[in-house]
DSSP file (Angstrom, degrees, kcal/mol; ACC not computed):
  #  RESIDUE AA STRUCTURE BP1 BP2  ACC     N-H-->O    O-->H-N    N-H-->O    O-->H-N    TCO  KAPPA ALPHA  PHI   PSI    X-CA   Y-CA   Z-CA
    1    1 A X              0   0    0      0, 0.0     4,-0.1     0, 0.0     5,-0.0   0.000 360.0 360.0 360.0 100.3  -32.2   -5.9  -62.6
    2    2 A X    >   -     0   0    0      1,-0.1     3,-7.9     2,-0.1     4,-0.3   0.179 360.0-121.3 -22.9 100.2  -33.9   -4.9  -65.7
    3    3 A X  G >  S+     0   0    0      1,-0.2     3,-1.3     2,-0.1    -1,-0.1   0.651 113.6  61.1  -3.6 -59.9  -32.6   -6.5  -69.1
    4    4 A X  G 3  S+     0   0    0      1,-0.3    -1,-0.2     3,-0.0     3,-0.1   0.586  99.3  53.7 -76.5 -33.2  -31.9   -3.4  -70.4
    5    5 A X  G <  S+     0   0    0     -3,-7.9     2,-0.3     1,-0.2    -1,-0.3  -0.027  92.8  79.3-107.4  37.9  -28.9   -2.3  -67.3
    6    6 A X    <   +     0   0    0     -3,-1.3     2,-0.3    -4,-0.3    -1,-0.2  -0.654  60.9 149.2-150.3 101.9  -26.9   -5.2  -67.8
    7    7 A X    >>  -     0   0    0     -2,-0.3     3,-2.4    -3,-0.1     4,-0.8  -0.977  60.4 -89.3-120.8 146.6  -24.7   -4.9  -70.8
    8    8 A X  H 3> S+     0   0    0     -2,-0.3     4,-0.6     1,-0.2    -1,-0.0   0.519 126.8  45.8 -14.4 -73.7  -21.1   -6.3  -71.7
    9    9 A X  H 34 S+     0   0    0      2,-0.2    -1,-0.2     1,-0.2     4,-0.2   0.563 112.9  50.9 -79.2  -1.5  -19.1   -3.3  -70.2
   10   10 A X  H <> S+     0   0    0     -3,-2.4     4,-0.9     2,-0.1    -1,-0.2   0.899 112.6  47.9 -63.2 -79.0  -21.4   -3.3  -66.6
   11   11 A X  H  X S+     0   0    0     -4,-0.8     4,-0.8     1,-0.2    -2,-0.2   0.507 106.4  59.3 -61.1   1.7  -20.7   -7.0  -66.5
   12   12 A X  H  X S+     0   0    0     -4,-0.6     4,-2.6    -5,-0.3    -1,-0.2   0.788 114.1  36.0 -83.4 -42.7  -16.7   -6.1  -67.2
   13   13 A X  H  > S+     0   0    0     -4,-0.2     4,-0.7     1,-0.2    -2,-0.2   0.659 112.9  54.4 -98.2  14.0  -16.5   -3.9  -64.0
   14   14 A X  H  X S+     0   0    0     -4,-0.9     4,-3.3     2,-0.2     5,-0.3   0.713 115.7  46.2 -64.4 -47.4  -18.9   -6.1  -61.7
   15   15 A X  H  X S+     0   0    0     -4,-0.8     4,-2.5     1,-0.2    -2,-0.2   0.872 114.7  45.1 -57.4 -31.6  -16.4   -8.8  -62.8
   16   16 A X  H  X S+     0   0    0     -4,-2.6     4,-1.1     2,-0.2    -1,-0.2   0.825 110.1  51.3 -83.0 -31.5  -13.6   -6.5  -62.1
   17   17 A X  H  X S+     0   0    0     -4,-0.7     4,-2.5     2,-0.2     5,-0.3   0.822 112.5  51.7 -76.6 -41.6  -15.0   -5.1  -58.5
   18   18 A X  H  X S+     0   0    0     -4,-3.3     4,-2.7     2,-0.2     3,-0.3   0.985 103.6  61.1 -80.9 -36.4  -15.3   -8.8  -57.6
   19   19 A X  H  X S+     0   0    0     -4,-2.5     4,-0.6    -5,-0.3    -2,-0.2   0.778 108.5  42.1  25.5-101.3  -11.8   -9.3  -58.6
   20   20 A X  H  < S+     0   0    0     -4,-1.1    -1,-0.2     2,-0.2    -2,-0.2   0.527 106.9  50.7 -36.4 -46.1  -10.8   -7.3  -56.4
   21   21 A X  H >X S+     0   0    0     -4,-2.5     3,-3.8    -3,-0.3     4,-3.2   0.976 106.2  64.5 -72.4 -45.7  -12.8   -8.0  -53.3
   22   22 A X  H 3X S+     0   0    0     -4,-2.7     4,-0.8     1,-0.3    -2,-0.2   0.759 105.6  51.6 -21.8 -62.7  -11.5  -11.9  -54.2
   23   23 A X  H 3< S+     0   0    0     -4,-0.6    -1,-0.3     2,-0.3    -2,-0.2   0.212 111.6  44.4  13.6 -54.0   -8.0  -10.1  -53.5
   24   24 A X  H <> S+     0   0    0     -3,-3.8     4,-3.2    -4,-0.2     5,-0.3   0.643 105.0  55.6-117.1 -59.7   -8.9   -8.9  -50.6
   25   25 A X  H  < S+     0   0    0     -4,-3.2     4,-0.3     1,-0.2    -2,-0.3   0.788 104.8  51.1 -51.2 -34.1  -10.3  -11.4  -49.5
   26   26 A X  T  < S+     0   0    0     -4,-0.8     4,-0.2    -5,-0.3    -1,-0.2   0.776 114.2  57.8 -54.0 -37.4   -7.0  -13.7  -49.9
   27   27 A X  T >4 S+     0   0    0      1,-0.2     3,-1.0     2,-0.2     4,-0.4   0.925 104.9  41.9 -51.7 -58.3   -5.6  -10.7  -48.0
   28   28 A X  T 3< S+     0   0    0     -4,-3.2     3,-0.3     1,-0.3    -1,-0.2   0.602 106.1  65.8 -76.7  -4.8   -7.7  -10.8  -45.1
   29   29 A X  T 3  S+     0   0    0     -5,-0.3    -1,-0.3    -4,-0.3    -2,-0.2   0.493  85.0  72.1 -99.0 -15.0   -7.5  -14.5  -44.7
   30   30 A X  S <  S+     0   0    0     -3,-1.0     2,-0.7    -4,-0.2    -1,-0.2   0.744  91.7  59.6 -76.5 -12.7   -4.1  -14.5  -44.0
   31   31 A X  S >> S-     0   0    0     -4,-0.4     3,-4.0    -3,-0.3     4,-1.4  -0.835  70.8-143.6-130.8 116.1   -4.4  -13.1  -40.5
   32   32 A X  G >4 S+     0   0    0     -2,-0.7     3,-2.2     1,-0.3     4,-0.4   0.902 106.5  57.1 -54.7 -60.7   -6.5  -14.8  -37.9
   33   33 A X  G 34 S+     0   0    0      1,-0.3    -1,-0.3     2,-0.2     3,-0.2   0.725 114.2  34.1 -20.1 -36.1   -7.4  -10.9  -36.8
   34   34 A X  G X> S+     0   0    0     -3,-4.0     3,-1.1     1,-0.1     4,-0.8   0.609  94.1 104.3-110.9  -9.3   -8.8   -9.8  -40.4
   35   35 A X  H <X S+     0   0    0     -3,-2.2     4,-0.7    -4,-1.4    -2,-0.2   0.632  78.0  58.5 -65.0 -19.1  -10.5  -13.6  -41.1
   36   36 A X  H 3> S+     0   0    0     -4,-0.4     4,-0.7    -3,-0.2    -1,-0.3   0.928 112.1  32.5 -82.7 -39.3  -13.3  -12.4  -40.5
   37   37 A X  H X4 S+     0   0    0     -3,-1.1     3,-2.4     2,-0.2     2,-0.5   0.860 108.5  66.3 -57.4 -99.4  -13.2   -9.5  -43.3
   38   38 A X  H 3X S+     0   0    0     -4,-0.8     4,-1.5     1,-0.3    -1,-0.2   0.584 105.4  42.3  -7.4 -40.6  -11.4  -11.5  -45.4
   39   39 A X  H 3X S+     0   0    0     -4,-0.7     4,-0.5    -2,-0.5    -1,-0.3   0.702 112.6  54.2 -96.6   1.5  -14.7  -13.9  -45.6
   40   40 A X  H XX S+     0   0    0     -3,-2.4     4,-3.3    -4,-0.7     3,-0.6   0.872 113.9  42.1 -64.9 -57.9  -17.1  -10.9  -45.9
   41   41 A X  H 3> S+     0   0    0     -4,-0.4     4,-2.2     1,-0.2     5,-0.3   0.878 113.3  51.7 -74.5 -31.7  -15.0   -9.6  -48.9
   42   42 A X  H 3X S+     0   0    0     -4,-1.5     4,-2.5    -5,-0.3    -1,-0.2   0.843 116.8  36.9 -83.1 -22.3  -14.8  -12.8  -50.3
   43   43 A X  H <X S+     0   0    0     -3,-0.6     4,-2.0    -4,-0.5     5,-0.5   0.930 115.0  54.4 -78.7 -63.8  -18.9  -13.6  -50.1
   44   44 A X  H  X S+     0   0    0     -4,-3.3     4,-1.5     1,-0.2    -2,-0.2   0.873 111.6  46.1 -38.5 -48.9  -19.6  -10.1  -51.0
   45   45 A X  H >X S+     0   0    0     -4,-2.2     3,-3.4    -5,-0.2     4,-1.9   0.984 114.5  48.8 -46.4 -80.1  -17.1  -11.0  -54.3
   46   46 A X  H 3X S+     0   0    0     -4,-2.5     4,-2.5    -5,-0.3     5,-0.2   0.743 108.1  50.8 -39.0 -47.9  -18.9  -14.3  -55.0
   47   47 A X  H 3< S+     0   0    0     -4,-2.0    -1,-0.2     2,-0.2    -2,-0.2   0.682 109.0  52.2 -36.9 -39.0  -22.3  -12.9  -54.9
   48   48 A X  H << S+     0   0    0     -3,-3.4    -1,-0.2    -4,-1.5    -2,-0.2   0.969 111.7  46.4 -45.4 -56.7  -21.3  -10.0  -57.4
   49   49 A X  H  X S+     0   0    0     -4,-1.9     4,-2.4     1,-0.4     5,-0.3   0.836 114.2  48.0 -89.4 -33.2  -19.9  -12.6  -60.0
   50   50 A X  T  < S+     0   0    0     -4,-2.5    -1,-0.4    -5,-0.4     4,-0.4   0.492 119.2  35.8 -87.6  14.9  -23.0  -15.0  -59.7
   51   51 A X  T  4 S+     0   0    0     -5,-0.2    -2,-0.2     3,-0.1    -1,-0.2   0.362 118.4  49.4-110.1   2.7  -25.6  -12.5  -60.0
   52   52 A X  T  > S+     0   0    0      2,-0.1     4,-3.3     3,-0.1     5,-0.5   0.926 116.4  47.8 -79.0 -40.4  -23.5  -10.6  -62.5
   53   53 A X  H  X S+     0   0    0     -4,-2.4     4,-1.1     1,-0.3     3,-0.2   0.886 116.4  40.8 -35.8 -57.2  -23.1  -14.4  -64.3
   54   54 A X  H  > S+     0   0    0     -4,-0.4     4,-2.1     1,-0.3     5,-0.4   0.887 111.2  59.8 -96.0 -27.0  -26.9  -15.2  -64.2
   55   55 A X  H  > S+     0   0    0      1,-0.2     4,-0.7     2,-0.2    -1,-0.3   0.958 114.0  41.5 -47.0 -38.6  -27.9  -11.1  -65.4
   56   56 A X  H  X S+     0   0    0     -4,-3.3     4,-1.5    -3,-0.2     5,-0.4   0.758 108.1  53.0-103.0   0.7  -25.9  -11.9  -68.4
   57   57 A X  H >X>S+     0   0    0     -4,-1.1     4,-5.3    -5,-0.5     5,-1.2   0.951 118.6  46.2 -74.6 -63.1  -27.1  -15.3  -69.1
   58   58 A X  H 3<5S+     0   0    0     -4,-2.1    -1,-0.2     1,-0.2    -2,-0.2   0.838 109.0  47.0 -56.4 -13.5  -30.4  -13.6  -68.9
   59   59 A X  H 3<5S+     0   0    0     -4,-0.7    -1,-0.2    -5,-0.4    -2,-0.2   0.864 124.0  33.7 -82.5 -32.0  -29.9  -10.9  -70.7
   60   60 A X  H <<5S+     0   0    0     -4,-1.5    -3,-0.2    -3,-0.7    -2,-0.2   0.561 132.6  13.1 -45.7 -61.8  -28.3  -13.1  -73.5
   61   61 A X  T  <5S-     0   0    0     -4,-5.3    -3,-0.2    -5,-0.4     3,-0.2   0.584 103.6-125.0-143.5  10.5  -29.4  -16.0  -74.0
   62   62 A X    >>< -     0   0    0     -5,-1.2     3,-2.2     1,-0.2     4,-0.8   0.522  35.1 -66.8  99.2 155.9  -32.9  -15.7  -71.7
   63   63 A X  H 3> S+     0   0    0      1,-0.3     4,-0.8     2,-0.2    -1,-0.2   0.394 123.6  68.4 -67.9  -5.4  -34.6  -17.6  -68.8
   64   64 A X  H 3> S+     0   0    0      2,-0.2     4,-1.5    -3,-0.2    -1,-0.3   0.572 107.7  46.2 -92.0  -1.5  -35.2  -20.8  -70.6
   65   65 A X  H <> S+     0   0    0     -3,-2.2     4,-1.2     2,-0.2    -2,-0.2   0.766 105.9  58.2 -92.2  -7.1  -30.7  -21.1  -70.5
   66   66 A X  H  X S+     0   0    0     -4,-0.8     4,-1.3     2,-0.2    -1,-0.2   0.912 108.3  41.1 -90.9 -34.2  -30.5  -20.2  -67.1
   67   67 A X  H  X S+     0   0    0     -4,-0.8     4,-1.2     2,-0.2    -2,-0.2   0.862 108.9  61.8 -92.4 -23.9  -32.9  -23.3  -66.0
   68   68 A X  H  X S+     0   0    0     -4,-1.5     4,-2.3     2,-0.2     5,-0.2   0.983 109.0  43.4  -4.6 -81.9  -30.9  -25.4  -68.6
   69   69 A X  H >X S+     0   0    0     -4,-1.2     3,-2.2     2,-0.3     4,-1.2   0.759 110.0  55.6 -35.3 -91.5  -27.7  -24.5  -66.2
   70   70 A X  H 3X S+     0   0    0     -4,-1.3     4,-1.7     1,-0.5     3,-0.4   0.640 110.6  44.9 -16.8 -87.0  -29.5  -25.1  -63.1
   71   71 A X  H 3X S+     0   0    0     -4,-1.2     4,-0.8     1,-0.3    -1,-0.5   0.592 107.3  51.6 -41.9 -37.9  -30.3  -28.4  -64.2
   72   72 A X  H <X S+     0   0    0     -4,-2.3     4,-3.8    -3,-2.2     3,-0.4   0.898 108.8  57.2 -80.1 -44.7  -27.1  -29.7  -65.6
   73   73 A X  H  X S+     0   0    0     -4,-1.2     4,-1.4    -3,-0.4     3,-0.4   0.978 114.7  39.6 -57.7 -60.6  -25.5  -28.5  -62.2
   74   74 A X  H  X S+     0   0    0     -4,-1.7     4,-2.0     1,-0.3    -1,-0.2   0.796 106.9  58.2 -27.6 -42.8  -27.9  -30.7  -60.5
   75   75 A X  H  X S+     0   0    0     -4,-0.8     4,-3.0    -3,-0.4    -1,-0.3   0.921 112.6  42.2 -66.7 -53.1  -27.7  -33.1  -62.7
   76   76 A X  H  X S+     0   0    0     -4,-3.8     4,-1.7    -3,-0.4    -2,-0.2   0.570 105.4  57.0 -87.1   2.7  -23.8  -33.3  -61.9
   77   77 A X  H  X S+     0   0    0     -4,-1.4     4,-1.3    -5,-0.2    -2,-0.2   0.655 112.2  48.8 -95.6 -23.3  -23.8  -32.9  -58.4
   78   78 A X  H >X S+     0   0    0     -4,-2.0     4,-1.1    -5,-0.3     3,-0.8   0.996 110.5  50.5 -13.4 -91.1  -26.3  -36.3  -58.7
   79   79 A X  H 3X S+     0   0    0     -4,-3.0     4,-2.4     1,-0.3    -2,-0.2   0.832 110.6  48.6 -29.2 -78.7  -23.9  -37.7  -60.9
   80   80 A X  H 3X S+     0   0    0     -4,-1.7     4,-0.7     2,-0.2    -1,-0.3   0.765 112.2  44.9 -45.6 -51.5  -21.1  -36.9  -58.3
   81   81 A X  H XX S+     0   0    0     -4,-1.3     3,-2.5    -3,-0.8     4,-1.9   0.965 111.0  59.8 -59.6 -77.1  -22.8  -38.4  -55.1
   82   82 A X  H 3X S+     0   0    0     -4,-1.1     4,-0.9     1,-0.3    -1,-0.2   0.701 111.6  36.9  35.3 -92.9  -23.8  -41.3  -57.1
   83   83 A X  H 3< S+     0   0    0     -4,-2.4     4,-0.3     2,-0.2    -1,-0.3   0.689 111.9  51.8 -51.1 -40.7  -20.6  -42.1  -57.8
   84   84 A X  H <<>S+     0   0    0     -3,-2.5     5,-2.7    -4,-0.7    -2,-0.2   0.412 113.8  52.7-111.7 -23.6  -18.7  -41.2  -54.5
   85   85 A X  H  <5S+     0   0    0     -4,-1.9     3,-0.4     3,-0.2    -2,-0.2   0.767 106.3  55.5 -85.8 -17.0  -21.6  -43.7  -52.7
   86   86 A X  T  <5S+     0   0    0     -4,-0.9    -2,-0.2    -5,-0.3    -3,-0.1   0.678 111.8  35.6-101.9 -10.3  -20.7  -46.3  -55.2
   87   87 A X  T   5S-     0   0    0     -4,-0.3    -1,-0.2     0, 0.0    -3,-0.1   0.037 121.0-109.9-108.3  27.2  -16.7  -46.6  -54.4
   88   88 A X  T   5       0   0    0     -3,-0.4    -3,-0.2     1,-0.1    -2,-0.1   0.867 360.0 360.0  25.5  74.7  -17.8  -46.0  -50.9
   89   89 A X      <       0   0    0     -5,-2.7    -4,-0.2    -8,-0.2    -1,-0.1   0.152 360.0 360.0-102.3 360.0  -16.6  -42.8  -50.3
């Protein structure tokens, strides 16, 4: 997505449409019949909110913060394993 189409009030209602499917997804989850929608709407949701997430990171504050991020999650899912082999977990 071009810089230029992802501005504050975009990223309000991508946040708000995944919201919603989130919702929906809690909905559909209740009932061994709909679980399978329920986890459609609820990946379709997550997928929204991280590419709306990393759209505005770029758009903001530019590709060298977005591999910043990347690397500190790594860094702490490291961190965590680490840890969780060393109390022998």
């Amino acid at each position: 997505m071009p810089a230029y189409l992802m501005n504050a009030n975009i990223a309000a209602l991508l946040y708000l449409v995944a919201g919603v499917l989130f919702i929906l997804a809690l909905r559909g989850l209740s009932s061994p019949e709909t679980s399978r929608q329920g986890n459609t709407f609820g990946m379709v949701g997550m997928t929204i909110a991280v590419l709306t997430t990393v759209g505005l990171i770029l758009r903001f504050q530019g590709p060298a913060a977005l591999g910043k991020a990347i690397a500190e999650q790594r860094r702490l899912l490291i961190q965590y394993r680490t840890e969780a082999t060393q109390q022998g977990l």
